[in-house]
mmCIF entry with sequence, helices, sheets and N, C-alpha, C, O atoms, coordinates in Angstrom:
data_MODEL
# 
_entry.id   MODEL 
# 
_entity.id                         1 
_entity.type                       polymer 
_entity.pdbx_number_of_molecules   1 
# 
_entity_poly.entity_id                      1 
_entity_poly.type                           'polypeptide(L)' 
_entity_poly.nstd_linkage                   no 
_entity_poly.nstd_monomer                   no 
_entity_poly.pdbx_seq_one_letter_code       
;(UNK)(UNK)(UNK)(UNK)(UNK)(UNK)(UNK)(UNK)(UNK)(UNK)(UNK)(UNK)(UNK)(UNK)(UNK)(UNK)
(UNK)(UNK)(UNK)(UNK)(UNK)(UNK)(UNK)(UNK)(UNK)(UNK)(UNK)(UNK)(UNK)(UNK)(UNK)(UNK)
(UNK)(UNK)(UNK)(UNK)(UNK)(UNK)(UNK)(UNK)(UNK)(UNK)(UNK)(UNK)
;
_entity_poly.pdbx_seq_one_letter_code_can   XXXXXXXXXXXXXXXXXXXXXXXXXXXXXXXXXXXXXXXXXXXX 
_entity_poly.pdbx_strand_id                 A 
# 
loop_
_entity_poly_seq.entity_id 
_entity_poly_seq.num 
_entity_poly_seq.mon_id 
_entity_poly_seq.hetero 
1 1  UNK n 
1 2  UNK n 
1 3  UNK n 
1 4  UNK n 
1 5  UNK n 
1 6  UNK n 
1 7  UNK n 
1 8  UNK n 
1 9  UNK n 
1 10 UNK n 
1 11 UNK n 
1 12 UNK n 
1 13 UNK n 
1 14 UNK n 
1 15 UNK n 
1 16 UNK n 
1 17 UNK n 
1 18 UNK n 
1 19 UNK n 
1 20 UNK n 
1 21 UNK n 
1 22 UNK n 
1 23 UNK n 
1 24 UNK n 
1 25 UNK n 
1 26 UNK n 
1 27 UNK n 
1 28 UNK n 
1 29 UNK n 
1 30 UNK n 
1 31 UNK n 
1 32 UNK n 
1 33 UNK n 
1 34 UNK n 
1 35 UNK n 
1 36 UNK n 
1 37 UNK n 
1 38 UNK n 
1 39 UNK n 
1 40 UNK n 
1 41 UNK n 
1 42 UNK n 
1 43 UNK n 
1 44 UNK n 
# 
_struct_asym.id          A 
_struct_asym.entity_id   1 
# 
loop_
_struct_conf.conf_type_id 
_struct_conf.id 
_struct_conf.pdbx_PDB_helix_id 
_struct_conf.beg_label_comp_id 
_struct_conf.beg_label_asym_id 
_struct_conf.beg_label_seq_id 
_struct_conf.pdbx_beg_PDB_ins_code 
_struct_conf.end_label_comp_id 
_struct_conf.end_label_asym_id 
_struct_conf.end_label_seq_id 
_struct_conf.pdbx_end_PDB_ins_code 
_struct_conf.beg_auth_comp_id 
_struct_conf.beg_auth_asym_id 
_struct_conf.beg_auth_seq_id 
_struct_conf.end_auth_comp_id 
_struct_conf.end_auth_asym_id 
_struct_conf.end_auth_seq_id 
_struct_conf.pdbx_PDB_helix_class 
_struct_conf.details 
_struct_conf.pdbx_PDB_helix_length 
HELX_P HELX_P1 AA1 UNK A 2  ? UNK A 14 ? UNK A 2  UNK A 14 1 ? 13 
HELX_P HELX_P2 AA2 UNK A 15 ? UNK A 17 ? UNK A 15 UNK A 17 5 ? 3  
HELX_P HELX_P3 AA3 UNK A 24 ? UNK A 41 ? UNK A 24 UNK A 41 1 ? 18 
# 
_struct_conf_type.id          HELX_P 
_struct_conf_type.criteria    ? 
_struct_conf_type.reference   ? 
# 
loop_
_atom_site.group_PDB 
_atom_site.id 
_atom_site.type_symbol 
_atom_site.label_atom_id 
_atom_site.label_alt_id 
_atom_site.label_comp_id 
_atom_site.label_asym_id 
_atom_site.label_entity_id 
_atom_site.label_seq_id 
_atom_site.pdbx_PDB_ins_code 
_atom_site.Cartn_x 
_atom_site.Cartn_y 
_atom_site.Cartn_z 
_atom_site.occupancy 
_atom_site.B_iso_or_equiv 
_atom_site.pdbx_formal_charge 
_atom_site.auth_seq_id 
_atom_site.auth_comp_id 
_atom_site.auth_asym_id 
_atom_site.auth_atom_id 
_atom_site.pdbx_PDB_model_num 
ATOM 1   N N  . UNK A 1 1  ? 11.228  -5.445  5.409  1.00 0.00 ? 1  UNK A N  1 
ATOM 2   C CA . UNK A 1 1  ? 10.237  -5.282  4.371  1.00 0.00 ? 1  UNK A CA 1 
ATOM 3   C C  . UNK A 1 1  ? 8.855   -5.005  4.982  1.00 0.00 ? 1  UNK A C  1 
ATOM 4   O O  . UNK A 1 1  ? 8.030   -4.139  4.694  1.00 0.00 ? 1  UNK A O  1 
ATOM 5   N N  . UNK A 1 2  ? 8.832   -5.905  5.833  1.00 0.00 ? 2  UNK A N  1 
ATOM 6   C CA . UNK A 1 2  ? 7.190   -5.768  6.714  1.00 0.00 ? 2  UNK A CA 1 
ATOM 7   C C  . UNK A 1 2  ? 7.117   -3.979  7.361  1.00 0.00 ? 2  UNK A C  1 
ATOM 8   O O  . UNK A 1 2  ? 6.046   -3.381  7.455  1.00 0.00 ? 2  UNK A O  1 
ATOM 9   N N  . UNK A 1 3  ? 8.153   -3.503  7.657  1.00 0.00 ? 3  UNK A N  1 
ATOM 10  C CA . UNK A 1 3  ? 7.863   -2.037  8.526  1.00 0.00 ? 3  UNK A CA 1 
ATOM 11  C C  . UNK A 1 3  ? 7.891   -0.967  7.252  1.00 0.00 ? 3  UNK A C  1 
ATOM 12  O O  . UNK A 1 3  ? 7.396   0.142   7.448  1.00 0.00 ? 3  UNK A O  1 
ATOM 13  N N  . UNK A 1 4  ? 8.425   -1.258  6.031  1.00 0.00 ? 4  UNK A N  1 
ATOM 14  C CA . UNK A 1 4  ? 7.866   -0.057  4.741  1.00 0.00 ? 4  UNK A CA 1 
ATOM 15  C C  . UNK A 1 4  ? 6.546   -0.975  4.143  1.00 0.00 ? 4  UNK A C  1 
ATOM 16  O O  . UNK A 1 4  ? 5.964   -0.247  3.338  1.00 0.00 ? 4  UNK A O  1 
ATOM 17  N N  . UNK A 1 5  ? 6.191   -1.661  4.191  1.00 0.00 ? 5  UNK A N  1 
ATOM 18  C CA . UNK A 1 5  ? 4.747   -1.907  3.998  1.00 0.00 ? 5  UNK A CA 1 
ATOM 19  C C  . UNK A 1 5  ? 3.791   -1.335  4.905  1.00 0.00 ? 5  UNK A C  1 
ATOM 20  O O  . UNK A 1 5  ? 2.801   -0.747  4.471  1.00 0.00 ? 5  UNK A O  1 
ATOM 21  N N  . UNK A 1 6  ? 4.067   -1.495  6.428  1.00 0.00 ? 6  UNK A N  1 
ATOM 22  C CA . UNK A 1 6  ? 3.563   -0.742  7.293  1.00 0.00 ? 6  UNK A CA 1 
ATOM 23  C C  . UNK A 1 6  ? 3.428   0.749   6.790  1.00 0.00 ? 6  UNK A C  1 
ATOM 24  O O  . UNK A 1 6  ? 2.410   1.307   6.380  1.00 0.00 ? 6  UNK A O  1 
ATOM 25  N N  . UNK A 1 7  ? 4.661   1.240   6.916  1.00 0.00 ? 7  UNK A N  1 
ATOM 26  C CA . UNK A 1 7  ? 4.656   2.943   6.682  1.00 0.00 ? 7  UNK A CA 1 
ATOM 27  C C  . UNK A 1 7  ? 3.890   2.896   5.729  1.00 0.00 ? 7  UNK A C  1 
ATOM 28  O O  . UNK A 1 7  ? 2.756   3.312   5.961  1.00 0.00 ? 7  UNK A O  1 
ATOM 29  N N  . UNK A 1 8  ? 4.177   2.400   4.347  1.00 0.00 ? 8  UNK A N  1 
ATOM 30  C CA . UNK A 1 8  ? 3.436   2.552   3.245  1.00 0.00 ? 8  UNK A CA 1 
ATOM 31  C C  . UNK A 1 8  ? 1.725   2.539   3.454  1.00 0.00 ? 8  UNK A C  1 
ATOM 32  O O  . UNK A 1 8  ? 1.055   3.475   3.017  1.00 0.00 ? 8  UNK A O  1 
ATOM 33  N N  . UNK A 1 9  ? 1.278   1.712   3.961  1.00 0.00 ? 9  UNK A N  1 
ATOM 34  C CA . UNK A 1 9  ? -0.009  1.777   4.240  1.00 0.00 ? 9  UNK A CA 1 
ATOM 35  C C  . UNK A 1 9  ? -0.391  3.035   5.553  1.00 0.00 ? 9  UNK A C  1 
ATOM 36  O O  . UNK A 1 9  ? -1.205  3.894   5.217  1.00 0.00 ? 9  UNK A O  1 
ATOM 37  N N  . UNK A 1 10 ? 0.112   3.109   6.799  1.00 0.00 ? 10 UNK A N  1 
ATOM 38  C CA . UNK A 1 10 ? -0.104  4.530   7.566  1.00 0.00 ? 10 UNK A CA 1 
ATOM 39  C C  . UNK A 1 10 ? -0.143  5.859   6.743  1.00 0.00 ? 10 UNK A C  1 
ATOM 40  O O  . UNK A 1 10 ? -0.970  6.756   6.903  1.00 0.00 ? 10 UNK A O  1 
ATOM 41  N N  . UNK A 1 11 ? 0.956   5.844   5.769  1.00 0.00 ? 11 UNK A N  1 
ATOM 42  C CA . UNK A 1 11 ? 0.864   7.646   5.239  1.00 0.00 ? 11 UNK A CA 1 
ATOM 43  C C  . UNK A 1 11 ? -0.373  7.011   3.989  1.00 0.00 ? 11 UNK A C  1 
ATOM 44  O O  . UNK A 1 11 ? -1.004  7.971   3.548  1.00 0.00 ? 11 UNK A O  1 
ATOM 45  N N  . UNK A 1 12 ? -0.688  6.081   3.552  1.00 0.00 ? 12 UNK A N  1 
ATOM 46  C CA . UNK A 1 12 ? -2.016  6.309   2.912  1.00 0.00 ? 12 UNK A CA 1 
ATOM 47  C C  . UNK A 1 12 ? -3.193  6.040   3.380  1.00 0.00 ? 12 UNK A C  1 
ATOM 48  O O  . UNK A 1 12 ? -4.175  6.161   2.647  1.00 0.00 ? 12 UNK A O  1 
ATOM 49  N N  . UNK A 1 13 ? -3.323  5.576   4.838  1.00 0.00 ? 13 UNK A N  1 
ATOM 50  C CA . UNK A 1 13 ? -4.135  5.837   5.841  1.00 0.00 ? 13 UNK A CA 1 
ATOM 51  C C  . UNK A 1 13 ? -4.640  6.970   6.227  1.00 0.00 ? 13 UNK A C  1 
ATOM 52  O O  . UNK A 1 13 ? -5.830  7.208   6.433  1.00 0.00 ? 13 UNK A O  1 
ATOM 53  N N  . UNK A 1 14 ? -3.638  7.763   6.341  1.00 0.00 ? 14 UNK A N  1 
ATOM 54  C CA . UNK A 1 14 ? -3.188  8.836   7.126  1.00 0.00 ? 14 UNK A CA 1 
ATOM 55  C C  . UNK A 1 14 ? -3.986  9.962   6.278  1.00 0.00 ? 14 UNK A C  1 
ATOM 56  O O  . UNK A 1 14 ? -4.862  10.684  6.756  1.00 0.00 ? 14 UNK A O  1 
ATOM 57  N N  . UNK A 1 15 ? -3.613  9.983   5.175  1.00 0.00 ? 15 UNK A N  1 
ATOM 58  C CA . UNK A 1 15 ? -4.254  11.001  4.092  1.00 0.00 ? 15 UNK A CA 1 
ATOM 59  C C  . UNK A 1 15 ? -6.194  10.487  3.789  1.00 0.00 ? 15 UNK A C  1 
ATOM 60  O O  . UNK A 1 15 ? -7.188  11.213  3.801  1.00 0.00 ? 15 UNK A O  1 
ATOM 61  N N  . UNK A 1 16 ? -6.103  9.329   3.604  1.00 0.00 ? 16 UNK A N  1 
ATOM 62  C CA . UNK A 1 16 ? -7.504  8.941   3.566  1.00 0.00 ? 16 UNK A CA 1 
ATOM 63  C C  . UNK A 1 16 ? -8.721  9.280   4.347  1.00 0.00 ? 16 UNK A C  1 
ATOM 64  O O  . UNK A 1 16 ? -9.926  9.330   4.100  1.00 0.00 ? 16 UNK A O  1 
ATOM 65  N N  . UNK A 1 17 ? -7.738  9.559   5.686  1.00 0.00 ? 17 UNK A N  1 
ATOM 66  C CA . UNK A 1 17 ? -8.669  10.184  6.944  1.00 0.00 ? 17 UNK A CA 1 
ATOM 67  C C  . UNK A 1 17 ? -9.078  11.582  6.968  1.00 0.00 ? 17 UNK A C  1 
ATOM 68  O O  . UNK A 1 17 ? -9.953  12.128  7.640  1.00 0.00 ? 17 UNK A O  1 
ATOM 69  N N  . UNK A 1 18 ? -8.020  12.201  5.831  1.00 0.00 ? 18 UNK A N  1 
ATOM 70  C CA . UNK A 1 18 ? -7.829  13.233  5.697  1.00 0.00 ? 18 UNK A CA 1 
ATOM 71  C C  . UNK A 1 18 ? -8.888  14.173  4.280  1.00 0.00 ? 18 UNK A C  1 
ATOM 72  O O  . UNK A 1 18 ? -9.127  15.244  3.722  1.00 0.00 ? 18 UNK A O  1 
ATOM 73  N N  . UNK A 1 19 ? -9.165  12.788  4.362  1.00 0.00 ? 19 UNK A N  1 
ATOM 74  C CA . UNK A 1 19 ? -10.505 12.501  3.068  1.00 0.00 ? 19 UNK A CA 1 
ATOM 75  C C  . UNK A 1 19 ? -9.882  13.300  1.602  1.00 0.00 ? 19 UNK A C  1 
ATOM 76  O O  . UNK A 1 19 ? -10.390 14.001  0.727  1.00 0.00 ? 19 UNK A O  1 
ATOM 77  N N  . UNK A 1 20 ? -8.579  12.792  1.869  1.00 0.00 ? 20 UNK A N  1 
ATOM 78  C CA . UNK A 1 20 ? -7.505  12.924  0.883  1.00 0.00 ? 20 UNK A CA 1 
ATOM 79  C C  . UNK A 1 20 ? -7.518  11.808  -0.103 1.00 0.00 ? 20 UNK A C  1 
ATOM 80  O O  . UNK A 1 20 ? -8.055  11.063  0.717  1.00 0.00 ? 20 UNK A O  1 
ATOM 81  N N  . UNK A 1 21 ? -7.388  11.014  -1.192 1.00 0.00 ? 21 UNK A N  1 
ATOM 82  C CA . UNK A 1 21 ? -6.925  10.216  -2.077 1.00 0.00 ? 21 UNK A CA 1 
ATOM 83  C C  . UNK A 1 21 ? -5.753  10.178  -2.445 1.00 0.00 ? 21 UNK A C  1 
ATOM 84  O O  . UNK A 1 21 ? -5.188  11.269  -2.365 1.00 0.00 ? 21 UNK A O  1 
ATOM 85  N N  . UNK A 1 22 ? -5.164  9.367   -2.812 1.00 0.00 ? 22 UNK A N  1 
ATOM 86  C CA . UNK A 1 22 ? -3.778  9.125   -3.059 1.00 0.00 ? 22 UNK A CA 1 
ATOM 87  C C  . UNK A 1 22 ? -3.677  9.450   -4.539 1.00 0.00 ? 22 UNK A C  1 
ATOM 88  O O  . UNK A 1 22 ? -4.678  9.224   -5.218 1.00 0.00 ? 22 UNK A O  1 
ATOM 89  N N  . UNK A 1 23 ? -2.469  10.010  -5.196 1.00 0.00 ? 23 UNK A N  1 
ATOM 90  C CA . UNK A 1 23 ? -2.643  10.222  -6.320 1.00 0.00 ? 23 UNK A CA 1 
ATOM 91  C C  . UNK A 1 23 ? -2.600  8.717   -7.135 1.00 0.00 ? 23 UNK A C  1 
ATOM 92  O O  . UNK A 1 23 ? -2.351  7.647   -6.581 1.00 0.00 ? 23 UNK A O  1 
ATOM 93  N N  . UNK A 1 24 ? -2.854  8.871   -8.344 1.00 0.00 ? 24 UNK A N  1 
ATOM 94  C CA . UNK A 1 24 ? -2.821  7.707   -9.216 1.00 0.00 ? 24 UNK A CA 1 
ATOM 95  C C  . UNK A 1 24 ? -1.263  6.661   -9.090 1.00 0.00 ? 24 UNK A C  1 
ATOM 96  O O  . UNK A 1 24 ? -1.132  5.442   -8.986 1.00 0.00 ? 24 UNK A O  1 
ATOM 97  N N  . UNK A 1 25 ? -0.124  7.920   -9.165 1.00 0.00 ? 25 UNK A N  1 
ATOM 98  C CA . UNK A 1 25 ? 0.863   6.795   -8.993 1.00 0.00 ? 25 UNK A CA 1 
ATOM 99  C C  . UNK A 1 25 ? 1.298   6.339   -7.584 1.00 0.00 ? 25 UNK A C  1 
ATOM 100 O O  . UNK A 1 25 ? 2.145   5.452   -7.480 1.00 0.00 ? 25 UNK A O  1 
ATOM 101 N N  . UNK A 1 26 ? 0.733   6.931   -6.470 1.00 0.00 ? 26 UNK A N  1 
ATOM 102 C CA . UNK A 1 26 ? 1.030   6.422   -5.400 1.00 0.00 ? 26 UNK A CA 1 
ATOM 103 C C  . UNK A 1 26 ? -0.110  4.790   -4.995 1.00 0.00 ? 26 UNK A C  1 
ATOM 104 O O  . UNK A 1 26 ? 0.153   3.678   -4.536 1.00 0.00 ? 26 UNK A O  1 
ATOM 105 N N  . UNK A 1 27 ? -1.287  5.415   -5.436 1.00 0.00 ? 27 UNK A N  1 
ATOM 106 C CA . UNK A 1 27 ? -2.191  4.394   -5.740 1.00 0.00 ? 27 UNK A CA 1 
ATOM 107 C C  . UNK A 1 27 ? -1.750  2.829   -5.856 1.00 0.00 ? 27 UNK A C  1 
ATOM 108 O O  . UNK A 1 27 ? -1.916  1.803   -5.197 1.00 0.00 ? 27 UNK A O  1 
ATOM 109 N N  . UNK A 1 28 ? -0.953  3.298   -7.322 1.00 0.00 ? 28 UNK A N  1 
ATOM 110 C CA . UNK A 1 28 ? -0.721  2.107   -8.388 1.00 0.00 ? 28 UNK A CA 1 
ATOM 111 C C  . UNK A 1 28 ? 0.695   1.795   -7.201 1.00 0.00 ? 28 UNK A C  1 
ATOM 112 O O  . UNK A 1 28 ? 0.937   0.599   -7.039 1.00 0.00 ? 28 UNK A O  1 
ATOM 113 N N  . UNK A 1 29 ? 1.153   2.307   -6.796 1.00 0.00 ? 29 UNK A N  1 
ATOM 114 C CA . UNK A 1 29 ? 2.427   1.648   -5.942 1.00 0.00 ? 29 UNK A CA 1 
ATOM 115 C C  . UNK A 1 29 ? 1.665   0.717   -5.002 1.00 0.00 ? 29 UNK A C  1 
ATOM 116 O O  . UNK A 1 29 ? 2.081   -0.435  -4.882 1.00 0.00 ? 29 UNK A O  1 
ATOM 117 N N  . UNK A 1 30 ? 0.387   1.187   -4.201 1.00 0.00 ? 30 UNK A N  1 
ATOM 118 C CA . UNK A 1 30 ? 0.185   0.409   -2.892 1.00 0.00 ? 30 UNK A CA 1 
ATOM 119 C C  . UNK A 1 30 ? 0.020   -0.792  -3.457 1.00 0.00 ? 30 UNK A C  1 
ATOM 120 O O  . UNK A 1 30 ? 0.813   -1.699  -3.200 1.00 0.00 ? 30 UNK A O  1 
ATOM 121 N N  . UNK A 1 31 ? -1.330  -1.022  -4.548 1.00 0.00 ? 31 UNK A N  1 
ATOM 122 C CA . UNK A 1 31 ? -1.441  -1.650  -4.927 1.00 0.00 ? 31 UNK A CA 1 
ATOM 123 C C  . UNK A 1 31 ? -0.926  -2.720  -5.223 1.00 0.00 ? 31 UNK A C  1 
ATOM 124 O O  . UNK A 1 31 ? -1.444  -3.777  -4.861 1.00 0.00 ? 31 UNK A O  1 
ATOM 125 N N  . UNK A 1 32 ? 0.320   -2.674  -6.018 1.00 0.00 ? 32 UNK A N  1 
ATOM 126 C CA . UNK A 1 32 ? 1.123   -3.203  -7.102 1.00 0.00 ? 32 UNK A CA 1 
ATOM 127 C C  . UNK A 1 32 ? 1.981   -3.752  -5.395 1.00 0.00 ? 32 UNK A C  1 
ATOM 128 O O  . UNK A 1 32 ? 1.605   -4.911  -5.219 1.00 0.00 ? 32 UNK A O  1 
ATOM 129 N N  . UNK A 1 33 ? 2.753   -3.400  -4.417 1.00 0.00 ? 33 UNK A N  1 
ATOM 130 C CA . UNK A 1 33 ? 3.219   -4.077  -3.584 1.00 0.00 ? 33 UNK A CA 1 
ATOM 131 C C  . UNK A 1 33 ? 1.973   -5.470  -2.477 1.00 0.00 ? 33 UNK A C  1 
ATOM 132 O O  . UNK A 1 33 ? 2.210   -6.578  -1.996 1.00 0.00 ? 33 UNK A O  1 
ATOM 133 N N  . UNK A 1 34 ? 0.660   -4.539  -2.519 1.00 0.00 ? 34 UNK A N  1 
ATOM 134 C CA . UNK A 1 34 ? 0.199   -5.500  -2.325 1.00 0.00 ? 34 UNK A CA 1 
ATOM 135 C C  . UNK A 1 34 ? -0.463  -6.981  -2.714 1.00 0.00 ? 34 UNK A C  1 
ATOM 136 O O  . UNK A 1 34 ? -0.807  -8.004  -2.123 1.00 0.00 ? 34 UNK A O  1 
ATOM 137 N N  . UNK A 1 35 ? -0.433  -6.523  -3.915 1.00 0.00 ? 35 UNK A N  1 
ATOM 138 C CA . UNK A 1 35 ? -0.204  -8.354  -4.775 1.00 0.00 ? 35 UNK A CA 1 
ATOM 139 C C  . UNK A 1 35 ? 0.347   -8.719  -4.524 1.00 0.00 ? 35 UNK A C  1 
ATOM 140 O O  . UNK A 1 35 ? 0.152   -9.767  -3.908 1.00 0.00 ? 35 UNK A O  1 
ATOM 141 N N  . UNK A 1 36 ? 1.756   -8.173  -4.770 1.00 0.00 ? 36 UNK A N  1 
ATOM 142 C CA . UNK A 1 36 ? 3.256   -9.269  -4.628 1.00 0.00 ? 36 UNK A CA 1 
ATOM 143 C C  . UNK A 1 36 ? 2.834   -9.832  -3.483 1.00 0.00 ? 36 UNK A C  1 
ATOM 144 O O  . UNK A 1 36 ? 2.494   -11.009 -3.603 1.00 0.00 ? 36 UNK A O  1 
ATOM 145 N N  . UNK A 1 37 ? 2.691   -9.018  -1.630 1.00 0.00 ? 37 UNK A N  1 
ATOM 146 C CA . UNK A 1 37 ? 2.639   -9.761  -1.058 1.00 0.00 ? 37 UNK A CA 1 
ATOM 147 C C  . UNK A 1 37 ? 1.628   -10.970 -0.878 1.00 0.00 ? 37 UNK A C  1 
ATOM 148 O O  . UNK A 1 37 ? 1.878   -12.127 -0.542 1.00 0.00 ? 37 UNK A O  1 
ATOM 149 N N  . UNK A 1 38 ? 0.432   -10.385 -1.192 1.00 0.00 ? 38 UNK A N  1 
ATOM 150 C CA . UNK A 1 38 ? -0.820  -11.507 -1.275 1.00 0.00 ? 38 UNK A CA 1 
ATOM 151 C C  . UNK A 1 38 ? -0.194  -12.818 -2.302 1.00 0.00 ? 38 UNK A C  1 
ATOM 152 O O  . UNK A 1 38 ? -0.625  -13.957 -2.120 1.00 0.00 ? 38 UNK A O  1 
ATOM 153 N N  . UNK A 1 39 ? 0.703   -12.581 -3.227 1.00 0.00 ? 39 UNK A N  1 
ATOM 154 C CA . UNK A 1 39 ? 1.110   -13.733 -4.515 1.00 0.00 ? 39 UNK A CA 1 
ATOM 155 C C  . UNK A 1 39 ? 2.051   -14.377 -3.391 1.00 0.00 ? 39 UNK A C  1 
ATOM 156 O O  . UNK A 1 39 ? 1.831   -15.585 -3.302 1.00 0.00 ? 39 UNK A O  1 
ATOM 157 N N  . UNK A 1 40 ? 3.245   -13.826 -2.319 1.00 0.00 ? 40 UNK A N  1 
ATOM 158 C CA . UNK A 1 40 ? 3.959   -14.194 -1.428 1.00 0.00 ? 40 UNK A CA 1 
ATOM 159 C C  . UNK A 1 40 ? 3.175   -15.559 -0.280 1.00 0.00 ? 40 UNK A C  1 
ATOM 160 O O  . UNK A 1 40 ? 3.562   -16.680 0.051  1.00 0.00 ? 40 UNK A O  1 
ATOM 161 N N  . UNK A 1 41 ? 2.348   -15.010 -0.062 1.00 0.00 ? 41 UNK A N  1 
ATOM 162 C CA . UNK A 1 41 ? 1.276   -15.558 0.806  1.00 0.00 ? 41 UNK A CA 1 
ATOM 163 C C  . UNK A 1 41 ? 0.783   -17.014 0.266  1.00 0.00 ? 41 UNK A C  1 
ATOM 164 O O  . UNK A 1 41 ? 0.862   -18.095 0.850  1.00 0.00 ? 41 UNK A O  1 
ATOM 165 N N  . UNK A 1 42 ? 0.380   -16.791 -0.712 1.00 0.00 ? 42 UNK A N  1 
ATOM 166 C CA . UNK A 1 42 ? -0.357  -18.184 -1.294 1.00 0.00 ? 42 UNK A CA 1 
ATOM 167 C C  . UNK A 1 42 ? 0.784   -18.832 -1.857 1.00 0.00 ? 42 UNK A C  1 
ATOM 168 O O  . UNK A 1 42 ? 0.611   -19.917 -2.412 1.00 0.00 ? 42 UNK A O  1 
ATOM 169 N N  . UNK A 1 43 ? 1.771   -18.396 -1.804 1.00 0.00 ? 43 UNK A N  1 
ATOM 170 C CA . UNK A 1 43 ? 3.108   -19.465 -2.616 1.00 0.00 ? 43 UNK A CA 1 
ATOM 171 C C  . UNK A 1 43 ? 3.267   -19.482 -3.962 1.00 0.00 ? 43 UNK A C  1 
ATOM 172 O O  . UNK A 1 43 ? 3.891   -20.416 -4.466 1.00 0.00 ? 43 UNK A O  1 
ATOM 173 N N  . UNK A 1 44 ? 2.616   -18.235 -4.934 1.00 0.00 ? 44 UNK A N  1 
ATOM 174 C CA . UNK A 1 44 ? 2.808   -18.012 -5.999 1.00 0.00 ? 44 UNK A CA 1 
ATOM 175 C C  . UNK A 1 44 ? 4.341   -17.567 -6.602 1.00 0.00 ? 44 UNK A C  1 
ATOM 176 O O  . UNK A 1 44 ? 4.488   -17.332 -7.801 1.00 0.00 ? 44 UNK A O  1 
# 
C-alpha cells in the first residue's frame, strides 16, 4: 500500500513540476487517499 501511495504522489509531483495541475478527479483521488491515511495515523 505504502509504494502506490508513493507512486501516487511522484506522478503528481512529477506533473506539478511540470507546472501542470492535476485534473479535478485525479485531485479528488490524492486527496481522498490521503485522509484515510492521516485518519489511519491518529487511530480513527
Amino acid at each position: 500500500m505504502i509504494e502506490d501511495v508513493i507512486k501516487l504522489l511522484d506522478d503528481t509531483s512529477a506533473g506539478l513540476r511540470r507546472g501542470r495541475y492535476p485534473d479535478d478527479g485525479h485531485a479528488h483521488k490524492v486527496a481522498e487517499v490521503l485522509r484515510h491515511i492521516a485518519d489511519d495515523l491518529e487511530g480513527r
